[in-house]
C-alpha positions as CSV (number, residue, x, y, z in Angstrom):
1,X,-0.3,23.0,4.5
2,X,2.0,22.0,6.9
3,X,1.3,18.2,8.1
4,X,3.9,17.9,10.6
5,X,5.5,15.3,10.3
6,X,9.1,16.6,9.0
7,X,11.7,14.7,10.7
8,X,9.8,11.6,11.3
9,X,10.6,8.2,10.0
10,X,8.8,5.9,7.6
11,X,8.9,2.1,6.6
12,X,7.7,2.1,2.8
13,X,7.1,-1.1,1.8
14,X,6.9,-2.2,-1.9
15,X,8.3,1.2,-2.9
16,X,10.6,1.1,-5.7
17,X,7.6,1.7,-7.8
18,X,4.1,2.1,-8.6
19,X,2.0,3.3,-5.8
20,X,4.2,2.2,-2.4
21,X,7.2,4.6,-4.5
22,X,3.7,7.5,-5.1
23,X,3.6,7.2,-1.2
24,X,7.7,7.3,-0.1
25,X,8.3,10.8,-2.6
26,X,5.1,12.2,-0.9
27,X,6.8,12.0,2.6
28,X,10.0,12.9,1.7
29,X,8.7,15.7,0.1
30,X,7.3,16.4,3.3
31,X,10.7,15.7,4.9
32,X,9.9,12.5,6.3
33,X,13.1,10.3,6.3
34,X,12.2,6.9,4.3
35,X,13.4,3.6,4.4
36,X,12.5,1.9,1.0
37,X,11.8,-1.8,0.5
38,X,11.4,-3.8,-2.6
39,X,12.6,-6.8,-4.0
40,X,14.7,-5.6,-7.1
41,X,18.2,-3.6,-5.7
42,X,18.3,-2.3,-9.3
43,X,15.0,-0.5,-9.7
44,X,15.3,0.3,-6.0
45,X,18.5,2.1,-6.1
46,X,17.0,3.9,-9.1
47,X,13.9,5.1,-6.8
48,X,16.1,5.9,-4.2
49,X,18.1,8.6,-5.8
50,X,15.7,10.3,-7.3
51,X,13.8,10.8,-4.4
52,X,17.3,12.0,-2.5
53,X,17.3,14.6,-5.5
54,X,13.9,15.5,-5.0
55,X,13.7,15.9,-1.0
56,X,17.1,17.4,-0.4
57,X,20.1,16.9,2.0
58,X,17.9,17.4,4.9
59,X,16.1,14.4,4.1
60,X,17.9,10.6,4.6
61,X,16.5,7.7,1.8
62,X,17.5,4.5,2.5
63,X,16.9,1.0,1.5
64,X,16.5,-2.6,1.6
65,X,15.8,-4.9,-1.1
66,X,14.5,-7.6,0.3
67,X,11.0,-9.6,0.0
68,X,8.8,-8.7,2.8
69,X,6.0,-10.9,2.8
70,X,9.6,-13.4,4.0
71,X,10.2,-13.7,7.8
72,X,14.0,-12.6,6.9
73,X,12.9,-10.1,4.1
74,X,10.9,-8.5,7.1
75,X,13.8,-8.4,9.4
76,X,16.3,-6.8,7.4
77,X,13.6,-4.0,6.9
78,X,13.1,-3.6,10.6
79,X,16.7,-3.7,11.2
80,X,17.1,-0.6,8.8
81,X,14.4,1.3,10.6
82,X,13.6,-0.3,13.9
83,X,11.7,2.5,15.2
84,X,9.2,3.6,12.3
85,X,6.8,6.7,13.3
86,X,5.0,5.6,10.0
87,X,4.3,2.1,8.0
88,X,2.6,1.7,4.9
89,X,2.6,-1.9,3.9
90,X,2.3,-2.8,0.5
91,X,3.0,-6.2,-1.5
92,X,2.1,-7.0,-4.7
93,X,-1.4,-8.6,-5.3
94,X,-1.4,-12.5,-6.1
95,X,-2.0,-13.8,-9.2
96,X,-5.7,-13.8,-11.3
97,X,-7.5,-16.4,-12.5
98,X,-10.0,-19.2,-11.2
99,X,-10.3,-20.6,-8.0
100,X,-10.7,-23.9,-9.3
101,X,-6.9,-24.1,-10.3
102,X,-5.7,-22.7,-7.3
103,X,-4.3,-25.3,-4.9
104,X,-3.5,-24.6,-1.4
105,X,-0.3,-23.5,-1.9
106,X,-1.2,-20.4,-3.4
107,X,-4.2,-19.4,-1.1
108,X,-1.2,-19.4,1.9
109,X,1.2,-17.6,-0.5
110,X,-1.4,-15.0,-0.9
111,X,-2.9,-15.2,2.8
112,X,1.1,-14.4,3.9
113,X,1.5,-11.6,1.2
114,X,-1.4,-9.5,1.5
115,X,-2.9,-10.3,5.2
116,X,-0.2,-11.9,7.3
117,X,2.5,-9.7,5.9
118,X,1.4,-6.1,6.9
119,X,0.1,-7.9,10.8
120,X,3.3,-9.2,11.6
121,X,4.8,-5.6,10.8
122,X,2.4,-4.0,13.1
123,X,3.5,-6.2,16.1
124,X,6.6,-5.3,15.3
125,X,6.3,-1.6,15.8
126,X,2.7,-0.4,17.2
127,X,3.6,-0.7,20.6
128,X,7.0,1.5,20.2
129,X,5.0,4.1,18.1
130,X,2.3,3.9,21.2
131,X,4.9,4.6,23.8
132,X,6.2,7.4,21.6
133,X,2.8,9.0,21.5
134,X,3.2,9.2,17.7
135,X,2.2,6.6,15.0
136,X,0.4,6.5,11.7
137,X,0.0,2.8,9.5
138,X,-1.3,2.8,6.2
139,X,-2.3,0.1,4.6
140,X,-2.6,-0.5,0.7
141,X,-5.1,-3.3,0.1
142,X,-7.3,-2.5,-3.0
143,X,-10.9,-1.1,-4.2
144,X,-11.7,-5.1,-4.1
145,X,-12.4,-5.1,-1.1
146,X,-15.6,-3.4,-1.5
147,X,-16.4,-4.9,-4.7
148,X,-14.8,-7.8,-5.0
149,X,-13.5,-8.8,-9.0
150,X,-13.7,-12.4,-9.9
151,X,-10.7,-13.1,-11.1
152,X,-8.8,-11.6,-8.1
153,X,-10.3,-14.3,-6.1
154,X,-6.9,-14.8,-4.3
155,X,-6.8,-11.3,-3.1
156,X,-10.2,-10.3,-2.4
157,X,-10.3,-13.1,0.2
158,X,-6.4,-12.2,1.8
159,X,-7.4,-8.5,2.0
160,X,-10.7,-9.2,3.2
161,X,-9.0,-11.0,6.2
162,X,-6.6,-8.0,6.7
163,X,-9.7,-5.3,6.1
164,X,-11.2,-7.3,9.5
165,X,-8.1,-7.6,11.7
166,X,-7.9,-3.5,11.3
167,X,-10.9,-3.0,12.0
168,X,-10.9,-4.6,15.6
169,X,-7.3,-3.5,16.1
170,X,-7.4,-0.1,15.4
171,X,-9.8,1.2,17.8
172,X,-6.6,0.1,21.0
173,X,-4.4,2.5,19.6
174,X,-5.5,5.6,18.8
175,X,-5.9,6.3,22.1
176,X,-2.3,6.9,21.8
177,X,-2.4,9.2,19.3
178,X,-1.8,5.8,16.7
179,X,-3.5,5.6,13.7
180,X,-4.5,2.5,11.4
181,X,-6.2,3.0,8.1
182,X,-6.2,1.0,4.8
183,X,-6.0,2.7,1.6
184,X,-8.0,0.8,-1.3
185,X,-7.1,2.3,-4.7
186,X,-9.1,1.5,-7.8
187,X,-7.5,2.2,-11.4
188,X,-4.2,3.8,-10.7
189,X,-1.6,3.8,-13.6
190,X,0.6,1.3,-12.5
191,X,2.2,-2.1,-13.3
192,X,-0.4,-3.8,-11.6
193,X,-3.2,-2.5,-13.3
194,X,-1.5,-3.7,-16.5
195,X,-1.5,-7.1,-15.9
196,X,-5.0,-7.2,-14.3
197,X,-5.7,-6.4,-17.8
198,X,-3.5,-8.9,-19.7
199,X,-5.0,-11.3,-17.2
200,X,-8.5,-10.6,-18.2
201,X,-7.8,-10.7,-21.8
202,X,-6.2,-14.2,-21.9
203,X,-8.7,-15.3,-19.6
204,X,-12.0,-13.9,-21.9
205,X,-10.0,-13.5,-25.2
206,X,-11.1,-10.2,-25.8
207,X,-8.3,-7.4,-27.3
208,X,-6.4,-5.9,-24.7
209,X,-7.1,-2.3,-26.1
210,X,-10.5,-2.5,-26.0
211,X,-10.8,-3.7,-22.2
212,X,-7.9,-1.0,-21.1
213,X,-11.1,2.2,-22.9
214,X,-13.9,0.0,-21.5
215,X,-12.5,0.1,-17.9
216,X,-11.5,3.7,-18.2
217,X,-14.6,5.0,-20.0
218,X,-16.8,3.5,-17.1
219,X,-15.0,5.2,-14.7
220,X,-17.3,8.5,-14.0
221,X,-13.4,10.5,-13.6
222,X,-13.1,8.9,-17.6
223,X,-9.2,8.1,-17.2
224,X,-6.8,6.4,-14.4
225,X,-5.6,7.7,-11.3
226,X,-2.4,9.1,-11.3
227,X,0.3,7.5,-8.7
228,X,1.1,11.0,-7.4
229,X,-2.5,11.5,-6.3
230,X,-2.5,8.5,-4.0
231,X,0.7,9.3,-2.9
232,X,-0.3,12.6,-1.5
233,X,-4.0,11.2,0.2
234,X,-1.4,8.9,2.0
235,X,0.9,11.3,3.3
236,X,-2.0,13.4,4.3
237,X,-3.5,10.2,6.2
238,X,0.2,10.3,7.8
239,X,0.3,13.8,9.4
240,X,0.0,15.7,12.5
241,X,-3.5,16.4,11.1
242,X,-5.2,13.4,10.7
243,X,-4.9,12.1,14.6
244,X,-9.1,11.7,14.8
245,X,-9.7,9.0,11.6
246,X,-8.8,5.2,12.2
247,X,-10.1,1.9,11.0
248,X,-11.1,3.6,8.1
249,X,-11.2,2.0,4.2
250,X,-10.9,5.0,2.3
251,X,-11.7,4.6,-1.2
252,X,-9.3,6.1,-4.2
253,X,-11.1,5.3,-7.2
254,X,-13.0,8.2,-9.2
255,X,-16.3,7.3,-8.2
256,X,-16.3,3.9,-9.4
257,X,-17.9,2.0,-6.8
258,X,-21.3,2.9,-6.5
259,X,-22.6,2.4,-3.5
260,X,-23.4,4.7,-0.5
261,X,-21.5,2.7,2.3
């Protein structure tokens, strides 16, 4: 299938790995030109060149590394790509662990990374992509927010703020042929996942191996999702196609939530 979106340009945030780099190689495959921003240049410029391997001449990869849940992280990322057809926003989930040692500090760091982050980079471009008559944001929250984990306390209540913003919001734009939907992926085989787990074992001093086959035996899909798979239900959610869904929470997850809403 063609999506229809070759030619347009994308804000990937959190992309030099996991699933925010599943999302960038799915729309450069789809020759979608991609600006890339992460905090480490390193693993960054890595991404970066495989992707401009993958997608071909005809396809331009660039990047920032710079923190974007920073007021100055966010505007060297819109200085690379000031006019964005597509943003996916995407920062790394806050810490686990109980709310009772978590001071106020931490509920603003997470607040700024995971809700006040991804708003301030929709101010920043909605209204260009509504005059253009083209725009599609994706945001990456988590399966949390439709059952909330204890020990992600931090996040659950950040995304939870973002999940309600969107849901107002989105229904001004799409008028305009500009979409906003959030993207809540359960077990995907990534860094994050990881250290939910390493978290959980310190915190209930259970092995390590033996919560990693719990979690995925549960699962009714019996394993992880892979990175490429959310990558390619995001750049589906990004094309010419998908003009009639917004303010949606789509679930990635295998079936693990249970419930019918």
């Amino acid at each position: 299938m063609d999506l229809g979106i070759s030619g347009k340009n994308a804000l990937v945030c959190g992309a030099s790995k996991g699933l925010g780099r599943a999302c960038a190689e799915a729309l450069a495959r789809e020759g979608v030109n991609v600006t890339l921003v992460a905090r480490n240049a390193t693993t960054l410029e890595t991404t970066a060149n495989e992707l401009r391997q993958l997608a071909g001449d005809q396809v331009k990869i660039n990047i920032v590394a710079a923190d974007i849940t920073t007021p100055e992280g966010r505007k060297q990322a819109l200085a690379a790509c000031p006019q964005p057809d597509i943003l996916v926003t995407n920062a790394g989930g806050p810490p686990t662990g109980d709310f009772r040692n978590w001071e106020r500090d931490q509920w603003i760091a997470a607040i700024d990374a995971n809700m006040l982050t991804p708003i301030e980079l929709i101010r920043a471009t909605v209204d260009g992509m509504m005059s253009r008559g083209f725009g599609r944001i994706i945001n990456i929250t988590s399966s949390a927010v439709k059952a909330p984990i204890d020990i992600l306390g931090l996040s659950n209540g950040a995304r939870a703020g973002l999940t309600g913003f969107i849901a107002g919001f989105s229904r001004t734009t799409v008028h305009k042929n500009v979409t906003i939907n959030n993207l809540l992926p359960g077990p995907f085989e990534t860094d994050r996942l990881w250290a939910t787990f390493e978290g959980a074992a310190k915190s209930t001093g259970k092995d390590l191996d033996s919560l990693v086959s719990a979690r995925r035996d549960s699962n009714p899909a019996k394993r992880f999702g892979k990175p490429a798979e959310f990558g390619a239900f995001c750049a589906f959610l990004c094309s010419a196609h998908a003009s009639y869904m917004t303010g949606q929470n789509i679930l990635l997850d295998g079936g693990a939530y249970p419930g019918t809403f």
